[in-house]
N, C-alpha and C positions, 0 to 999 in steps of 0.2 A: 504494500500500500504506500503511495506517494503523500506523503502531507502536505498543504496545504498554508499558505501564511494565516488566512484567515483563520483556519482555527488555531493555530499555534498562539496567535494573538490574542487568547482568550484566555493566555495564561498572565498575558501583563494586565488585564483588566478584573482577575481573580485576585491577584497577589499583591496589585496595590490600590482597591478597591477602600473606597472611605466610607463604611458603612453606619455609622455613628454610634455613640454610644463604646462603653468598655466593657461592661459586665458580662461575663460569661455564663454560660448553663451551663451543669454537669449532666442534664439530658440532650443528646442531640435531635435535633428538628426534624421532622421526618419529609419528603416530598410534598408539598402540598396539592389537594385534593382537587383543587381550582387553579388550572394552570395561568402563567402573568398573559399580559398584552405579550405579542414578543414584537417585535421592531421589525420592521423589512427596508430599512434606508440602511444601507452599508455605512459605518464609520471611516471617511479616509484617515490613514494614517502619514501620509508621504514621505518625506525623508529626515534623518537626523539633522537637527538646526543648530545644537549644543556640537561644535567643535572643539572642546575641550572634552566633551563629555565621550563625544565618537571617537577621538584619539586611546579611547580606553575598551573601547568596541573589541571584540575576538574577530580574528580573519579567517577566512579557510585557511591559509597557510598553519595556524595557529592551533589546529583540528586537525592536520595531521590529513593526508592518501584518505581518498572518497570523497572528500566533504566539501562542497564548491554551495558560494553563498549567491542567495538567490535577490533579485529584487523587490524592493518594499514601494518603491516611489507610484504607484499603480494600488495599492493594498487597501487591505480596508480591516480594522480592528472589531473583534468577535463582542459583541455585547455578553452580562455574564447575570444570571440571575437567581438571587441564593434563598429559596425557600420562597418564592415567589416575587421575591423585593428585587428590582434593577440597581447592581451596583455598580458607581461610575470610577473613572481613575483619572488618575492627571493626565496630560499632557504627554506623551512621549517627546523627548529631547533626542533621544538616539536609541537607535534601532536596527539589528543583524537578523537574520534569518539566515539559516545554514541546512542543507540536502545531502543525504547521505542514501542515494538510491539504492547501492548494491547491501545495505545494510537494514534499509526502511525506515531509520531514522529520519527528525530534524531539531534542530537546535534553535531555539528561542531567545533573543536577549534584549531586552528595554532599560532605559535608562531616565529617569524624570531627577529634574533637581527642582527641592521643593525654598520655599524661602528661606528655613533656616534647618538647625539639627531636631530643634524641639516639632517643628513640623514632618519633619519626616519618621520620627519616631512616634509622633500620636500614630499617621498615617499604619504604622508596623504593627501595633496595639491594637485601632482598629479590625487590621485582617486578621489575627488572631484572637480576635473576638468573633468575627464573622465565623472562620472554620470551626469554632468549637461551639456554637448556636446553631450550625448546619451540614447536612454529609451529603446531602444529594442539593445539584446544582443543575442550571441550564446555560449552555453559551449558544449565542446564533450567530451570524455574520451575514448581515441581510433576510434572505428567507433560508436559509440550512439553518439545523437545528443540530445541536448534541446534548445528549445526557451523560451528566458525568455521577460518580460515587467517590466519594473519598476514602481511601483506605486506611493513611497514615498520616497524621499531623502532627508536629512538635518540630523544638529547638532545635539549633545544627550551631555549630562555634566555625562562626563565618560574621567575619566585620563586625563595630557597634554593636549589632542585633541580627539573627538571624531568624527564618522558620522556611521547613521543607513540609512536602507532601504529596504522599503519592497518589494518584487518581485513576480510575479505571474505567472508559465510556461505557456506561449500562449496556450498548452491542455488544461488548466483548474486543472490540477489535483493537483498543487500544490501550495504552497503559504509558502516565505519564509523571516525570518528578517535577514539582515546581520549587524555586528557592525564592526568597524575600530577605535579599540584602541591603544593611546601610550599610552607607559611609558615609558618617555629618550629616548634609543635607542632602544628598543624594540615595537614591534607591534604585537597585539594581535588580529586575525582576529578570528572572533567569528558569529557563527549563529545557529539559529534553522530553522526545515523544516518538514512543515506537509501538512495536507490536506487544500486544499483550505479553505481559510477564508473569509466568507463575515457577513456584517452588526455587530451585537453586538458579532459574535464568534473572527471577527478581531480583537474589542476591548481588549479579551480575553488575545488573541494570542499576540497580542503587546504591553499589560503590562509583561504579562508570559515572553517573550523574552527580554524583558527590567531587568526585573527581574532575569534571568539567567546572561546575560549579565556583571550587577553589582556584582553577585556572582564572574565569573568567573575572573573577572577584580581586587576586592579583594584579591581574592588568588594566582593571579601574581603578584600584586604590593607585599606582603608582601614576596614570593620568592625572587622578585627581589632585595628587599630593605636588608632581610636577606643575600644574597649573596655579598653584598659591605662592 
């Protein structure tokens, strides 16, 4: 299976989604019974604007044999909808998409710089308030629809603040890790997305993406740090 940006995009609209409020359940939300409006106006997302920020971008080269990065300038970002409520995200600043056909992979990277650290950190609380009030989600991107389920949510010792989590579309056919990293004011939503994972290929799959991950997270902190 080829991916696709739009839905890759629905990982930067998941992971730094400003859903309000902080308090968490220790029950999770189930689906709800009454599905949302869903949107059919594609979201453009067009190209990285933050030049400081895209200098901290991952390249193909960067990724290593297979992986040739695809273009955004054309794209249009996945709406995301968590228990019926539409969660919105900032602005992307810079933006990579990366294709790994012979593998089924693809590689997701957004980059938003928010006004300051204390803003980007509400913004990180928030989403880990959103995932642990809800496990089943919806993304579209125009009129395509997916269902996702979460499997795995918590901390990762990645920058400032970290959270990971893995996701599995209700089809079956896909299985994906998302990471929600700062640095200051900056947030680095990051994911990979492949074929479903189960038993020891997950294990795999979720060092692999851990491993990506820290790559990518490396060479925006030292962007970011060059730029001050």
């Amino acid at each position: 299976m080829r991916w696709t940006l739009g839905l890759a995009m629905v990982l930067f609209g998941v992971m730094v989604a400003s859903c309000g409020g902080s308090s968490a359940s220790s029950t999770p939300t189930p689906r709800p019974a009454v599905e949302p409006t869903i949107s059919t106006t594609p979201v453009a997302i067009g190209t990285s604007t933050d030049a400081a920020l895209a200098a901290g971008l991952l390249t193909a080269a960067d990724l290593g044999a297979g992986w040739t990065q695809q273009p955004t300038q054309d794209s249009t970002v996945a709406e995301t909808y968590y228990c019926g409520t539409k969660v919105p995200a900032p602005p992307v600043a810079a933006v990579a998409f990366f294709a790994n056909d012979e593998q089924g992979q693809a590689i997701f990277e957004g980059l938003s710089r928010l006004p300051d650290a204390d803003a980007a950190s509400s913004f990180a609380r928030s989403v880990r308030a959103a995932h642990d009030n809800c496990t089943d989600w919806i993304s579209t991107d125009g009129s395509a629809r997916t269902e996702w389920h979460t499997d795995s949510f918590g901390p990762v010792d990645l920058g400032d603040e970290a959270t990971v989590e893995q996701a599995t579309m209700v089809s079956g056919t896909g299985t994906s890790y998302m990471f929600l990293i700062r640095k200051g004011d900056v947030l680095l939503s990051f994911a990979t997305i492949g074929p479903e994972a189960t038993g020891a290929g997950a294990d795999n799959a979720r060092i692999d993406a851990t491993t990506r991950a820290h790559q990518a997270y490396d060479k925006l902190a030292a962007a970011v740090d060059a730029s001050r």
